[in-house]
Backbone as JSON Lines, residues from 0, in Angstrom:
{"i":0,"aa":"X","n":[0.84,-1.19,0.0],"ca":[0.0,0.0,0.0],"c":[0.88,1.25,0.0]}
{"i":1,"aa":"X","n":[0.64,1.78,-0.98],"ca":[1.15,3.27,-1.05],"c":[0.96,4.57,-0.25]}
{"i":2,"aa":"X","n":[1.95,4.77,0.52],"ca":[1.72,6.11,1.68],"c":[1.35,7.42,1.03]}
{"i":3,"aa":"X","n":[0.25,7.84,1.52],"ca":[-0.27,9.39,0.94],"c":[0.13,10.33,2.06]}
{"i":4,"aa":"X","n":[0.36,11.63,2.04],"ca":[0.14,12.52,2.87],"c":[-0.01,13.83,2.3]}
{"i":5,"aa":"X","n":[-0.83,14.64,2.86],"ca":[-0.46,16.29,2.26],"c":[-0.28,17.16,3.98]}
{"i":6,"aa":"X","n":[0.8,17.92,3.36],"ca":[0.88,19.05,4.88],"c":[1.78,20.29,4.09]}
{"i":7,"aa":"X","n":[1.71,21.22,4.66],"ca":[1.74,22.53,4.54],"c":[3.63,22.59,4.87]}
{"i":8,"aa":"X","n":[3.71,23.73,3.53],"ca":[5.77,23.79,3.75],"c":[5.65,25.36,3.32]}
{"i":9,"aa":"X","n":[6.21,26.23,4.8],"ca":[6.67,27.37,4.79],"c":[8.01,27.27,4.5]}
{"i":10,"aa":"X","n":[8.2,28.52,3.5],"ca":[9.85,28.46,2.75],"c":[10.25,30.17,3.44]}
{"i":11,"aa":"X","n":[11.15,30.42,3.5],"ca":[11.49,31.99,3.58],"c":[13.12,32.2,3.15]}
{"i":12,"aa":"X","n":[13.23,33.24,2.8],"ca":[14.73,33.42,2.14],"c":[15.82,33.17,3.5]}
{"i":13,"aa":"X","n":[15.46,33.77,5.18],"ca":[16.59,33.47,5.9],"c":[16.12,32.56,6.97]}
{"i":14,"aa":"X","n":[17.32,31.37,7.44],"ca":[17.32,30.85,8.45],"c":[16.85,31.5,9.68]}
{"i":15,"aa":"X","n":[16.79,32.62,9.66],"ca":[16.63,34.06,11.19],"c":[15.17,33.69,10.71]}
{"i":16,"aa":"X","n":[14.25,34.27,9.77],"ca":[13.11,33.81,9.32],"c":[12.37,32.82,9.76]}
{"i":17,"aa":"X","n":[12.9,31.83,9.53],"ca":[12.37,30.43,9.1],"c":[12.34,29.86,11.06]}
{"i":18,"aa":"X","n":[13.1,30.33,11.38],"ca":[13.12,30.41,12.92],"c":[12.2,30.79,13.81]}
{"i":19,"aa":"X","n":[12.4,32.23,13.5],"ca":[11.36,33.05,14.71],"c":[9.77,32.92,14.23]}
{"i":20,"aa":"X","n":[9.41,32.59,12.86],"ca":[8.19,32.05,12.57],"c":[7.68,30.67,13.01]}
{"i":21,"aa":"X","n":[8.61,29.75,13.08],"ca":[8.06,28.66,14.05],"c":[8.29,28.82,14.85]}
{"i":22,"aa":"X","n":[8.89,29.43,15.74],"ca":[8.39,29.81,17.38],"c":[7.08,30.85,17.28]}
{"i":23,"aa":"X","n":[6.85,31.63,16.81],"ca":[5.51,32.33,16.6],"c":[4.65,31.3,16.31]}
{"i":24,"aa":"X","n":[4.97,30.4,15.48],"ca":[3.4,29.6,15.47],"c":[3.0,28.88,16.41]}
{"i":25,"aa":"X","n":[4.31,27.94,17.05],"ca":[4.27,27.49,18.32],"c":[3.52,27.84,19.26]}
{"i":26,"aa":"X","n":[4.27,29.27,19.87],"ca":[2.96,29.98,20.85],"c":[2.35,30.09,20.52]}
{"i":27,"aa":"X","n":[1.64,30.2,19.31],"ca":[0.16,30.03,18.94],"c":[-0.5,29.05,19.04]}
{"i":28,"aa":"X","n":[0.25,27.63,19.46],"ca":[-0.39,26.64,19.34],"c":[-0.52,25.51,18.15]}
{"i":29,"aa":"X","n":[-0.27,26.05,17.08],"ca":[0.31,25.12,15.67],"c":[1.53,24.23,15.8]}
{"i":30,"aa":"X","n":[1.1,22.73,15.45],"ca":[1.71,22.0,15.87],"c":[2.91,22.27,14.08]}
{"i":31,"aa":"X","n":[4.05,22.41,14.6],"ca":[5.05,22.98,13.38],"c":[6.2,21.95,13.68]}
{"i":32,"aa":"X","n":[6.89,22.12,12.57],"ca":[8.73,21.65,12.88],"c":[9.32,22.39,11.74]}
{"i":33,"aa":"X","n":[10.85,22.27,12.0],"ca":[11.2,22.96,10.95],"c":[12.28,21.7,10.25]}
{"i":34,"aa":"X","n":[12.8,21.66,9.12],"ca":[12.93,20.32,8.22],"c":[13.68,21.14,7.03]}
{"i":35,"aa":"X","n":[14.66,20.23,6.47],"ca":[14.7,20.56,5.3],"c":[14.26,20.96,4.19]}
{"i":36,"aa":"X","n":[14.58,22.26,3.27],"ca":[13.62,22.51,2.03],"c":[14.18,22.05,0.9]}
{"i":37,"aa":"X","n":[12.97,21.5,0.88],"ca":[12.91,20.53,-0.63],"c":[13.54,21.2,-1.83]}
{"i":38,"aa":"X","n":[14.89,20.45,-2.89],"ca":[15.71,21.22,-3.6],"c":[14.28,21.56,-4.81]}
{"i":39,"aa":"X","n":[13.35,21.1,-5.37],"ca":[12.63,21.38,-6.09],"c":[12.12,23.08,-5.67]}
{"i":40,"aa":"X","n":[12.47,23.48,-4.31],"ca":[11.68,25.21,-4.24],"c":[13.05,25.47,-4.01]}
{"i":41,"aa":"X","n":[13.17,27.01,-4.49],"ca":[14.13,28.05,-4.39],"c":[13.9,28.93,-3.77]}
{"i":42,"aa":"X","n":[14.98,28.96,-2.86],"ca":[15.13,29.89,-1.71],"c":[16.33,29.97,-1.3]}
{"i":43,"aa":"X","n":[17.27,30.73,-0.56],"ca":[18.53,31.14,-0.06],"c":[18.23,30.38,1.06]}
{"i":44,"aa":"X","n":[17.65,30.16,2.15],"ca":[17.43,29.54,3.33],"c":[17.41,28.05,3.18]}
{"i":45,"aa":"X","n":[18.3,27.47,3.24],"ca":[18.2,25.67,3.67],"c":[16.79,25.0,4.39]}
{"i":46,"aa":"X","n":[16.26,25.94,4.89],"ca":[15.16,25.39,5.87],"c":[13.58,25.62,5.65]}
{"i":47,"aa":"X","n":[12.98,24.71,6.26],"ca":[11.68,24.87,6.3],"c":[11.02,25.01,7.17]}
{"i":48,"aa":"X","n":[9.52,24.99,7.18],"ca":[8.57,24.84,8.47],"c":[7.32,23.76,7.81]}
{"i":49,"aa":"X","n":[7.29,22.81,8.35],"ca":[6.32,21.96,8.06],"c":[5.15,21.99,9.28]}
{"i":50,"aa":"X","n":[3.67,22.13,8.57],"ca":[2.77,22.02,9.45],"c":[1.43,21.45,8.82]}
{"i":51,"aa":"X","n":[0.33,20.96,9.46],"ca":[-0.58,20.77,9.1],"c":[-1.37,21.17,8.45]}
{"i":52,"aa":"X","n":[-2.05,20.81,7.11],"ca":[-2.94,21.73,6.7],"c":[-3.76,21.85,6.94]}
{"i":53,"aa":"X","n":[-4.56,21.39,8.4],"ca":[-5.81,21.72,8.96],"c":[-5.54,23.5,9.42]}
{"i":54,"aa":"X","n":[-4.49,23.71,9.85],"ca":[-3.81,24.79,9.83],"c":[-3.69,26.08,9.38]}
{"i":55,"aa":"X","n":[-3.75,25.5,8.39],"ca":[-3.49,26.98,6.79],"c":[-3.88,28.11,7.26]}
{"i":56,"aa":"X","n":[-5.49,28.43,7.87],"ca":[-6.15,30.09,7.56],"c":[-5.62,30.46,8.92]}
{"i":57,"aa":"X","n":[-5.18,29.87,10.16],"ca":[-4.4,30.69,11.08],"c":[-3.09,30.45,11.0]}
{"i":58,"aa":"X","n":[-2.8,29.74,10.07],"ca":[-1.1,30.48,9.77],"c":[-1.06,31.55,8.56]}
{"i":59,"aa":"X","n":[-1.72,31.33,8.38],"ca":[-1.83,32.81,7.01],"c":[-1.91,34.05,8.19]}
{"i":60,"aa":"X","n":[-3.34,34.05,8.92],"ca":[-3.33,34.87,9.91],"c":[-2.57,35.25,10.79]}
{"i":61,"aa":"X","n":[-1.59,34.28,11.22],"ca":[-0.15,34.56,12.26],"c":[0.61,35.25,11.23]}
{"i":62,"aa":"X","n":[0.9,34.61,10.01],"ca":[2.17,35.37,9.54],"c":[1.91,36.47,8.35]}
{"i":63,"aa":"X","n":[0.72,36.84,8.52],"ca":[-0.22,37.57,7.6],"c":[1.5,39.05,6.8]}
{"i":64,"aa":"X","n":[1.58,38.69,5.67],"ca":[3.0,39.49,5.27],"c":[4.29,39.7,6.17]}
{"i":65,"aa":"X","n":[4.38,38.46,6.0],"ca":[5.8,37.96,7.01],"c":[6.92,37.45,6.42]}
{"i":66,"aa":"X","n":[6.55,37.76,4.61],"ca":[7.44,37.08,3.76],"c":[7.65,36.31,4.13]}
{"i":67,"aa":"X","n":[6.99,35.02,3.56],"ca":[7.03,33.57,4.28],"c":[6.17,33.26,2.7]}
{"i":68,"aa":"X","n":[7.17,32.31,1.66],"ca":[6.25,31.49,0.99],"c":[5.51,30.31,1.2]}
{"i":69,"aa":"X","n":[3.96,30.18,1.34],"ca":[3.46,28.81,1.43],"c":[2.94,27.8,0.35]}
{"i":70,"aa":"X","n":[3.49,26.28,0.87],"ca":[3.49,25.61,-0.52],"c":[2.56,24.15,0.01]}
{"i":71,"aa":"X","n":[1.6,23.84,-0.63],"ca":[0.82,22.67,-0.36],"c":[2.23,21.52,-0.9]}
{"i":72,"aa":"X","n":[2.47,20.39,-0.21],"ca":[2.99,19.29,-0.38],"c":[1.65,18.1,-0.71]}
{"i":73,"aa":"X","n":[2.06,17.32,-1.5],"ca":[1.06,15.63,-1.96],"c":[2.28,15.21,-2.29]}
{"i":74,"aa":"X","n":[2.51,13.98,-1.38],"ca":[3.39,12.91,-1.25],"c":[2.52,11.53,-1.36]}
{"i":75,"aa":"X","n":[2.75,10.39,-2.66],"ca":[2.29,9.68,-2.41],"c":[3.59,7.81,-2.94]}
{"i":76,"aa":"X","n":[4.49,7.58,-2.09],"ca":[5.15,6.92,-1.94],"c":[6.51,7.53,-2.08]}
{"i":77,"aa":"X","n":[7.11,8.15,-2.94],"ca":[8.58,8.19,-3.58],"c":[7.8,9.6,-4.27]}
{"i":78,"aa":"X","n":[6.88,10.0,-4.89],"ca":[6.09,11.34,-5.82],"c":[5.99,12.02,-5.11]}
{"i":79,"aa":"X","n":[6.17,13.63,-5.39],"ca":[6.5,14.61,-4.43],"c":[5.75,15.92,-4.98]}
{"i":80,"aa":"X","n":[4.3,16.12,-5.21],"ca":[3.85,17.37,-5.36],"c":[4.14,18.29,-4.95]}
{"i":81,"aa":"X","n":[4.55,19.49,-5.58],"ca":[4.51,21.09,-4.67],"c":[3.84,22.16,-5.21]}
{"i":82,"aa":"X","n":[2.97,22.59,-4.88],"ca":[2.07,23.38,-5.5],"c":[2.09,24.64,-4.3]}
{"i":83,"aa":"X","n":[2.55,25.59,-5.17],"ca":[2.93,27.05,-4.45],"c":[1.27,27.79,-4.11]}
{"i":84,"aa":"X","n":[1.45,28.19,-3.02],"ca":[-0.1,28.91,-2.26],"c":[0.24,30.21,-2.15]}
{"i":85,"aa":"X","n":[0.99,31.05,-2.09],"ca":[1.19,32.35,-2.02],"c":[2.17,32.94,-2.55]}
C-alpha cells in the first residue's frame, strides 16, 4: 500500500526567518517543525517549516505578510507534489 500525505511547507529566504516564525506559530499553538527545504523550491534559506494543513487560515493569519512562501505538499510513496499557495 502506497503512503499518501499532504501538509503545509513554509519556505522563507533566511534561516533568522524560518526560525522566529516557528516559534511564533508554536505559541500560537500550531503543531510545526522545521525540516529541510525541498531542492525542487528556491530559496537562499536551507530550511523549512512543516505544518498541518488543517492549519493553513491561522497560519496565514499569524504570519499575515511575514514574507514567508506557502506551498501545499502531496506525497504519495517516492512522488512529491509542490504546488505554491502564495
Amino acid at each position: 500500500m502506497i503512503k499518501k500525505e499532504e501538509f503545509l511547507l513554509l519556505a522563507a529566504e533566511s534561516t533568522h526567518l524560518v526560525i522566529k516564525n516557528e516559534k511564533l506559530l508554536k505559541e500560537s499553538g500550531i503543531d510545526c517543525r522545521i525540516i529541510p527545504l525541498p531542492s525542487q523550491i528556491k530559496a537562499s534559506c536551507g530550511l523549512s517549516i512543516r505544518a498541518d494543513l488543517k492549519d493553513i487560515e491561522k497560519i496565514k493569519e499569524i504570519l499575515y505578510n511575514n514574507e514567508m512562501e506557502l506551498y501545499l505538499i502531496k506525497k504519495s510513496g517516492l512522488k512529491k507534489e509542490i504546488e505554491k499557495l502564495s
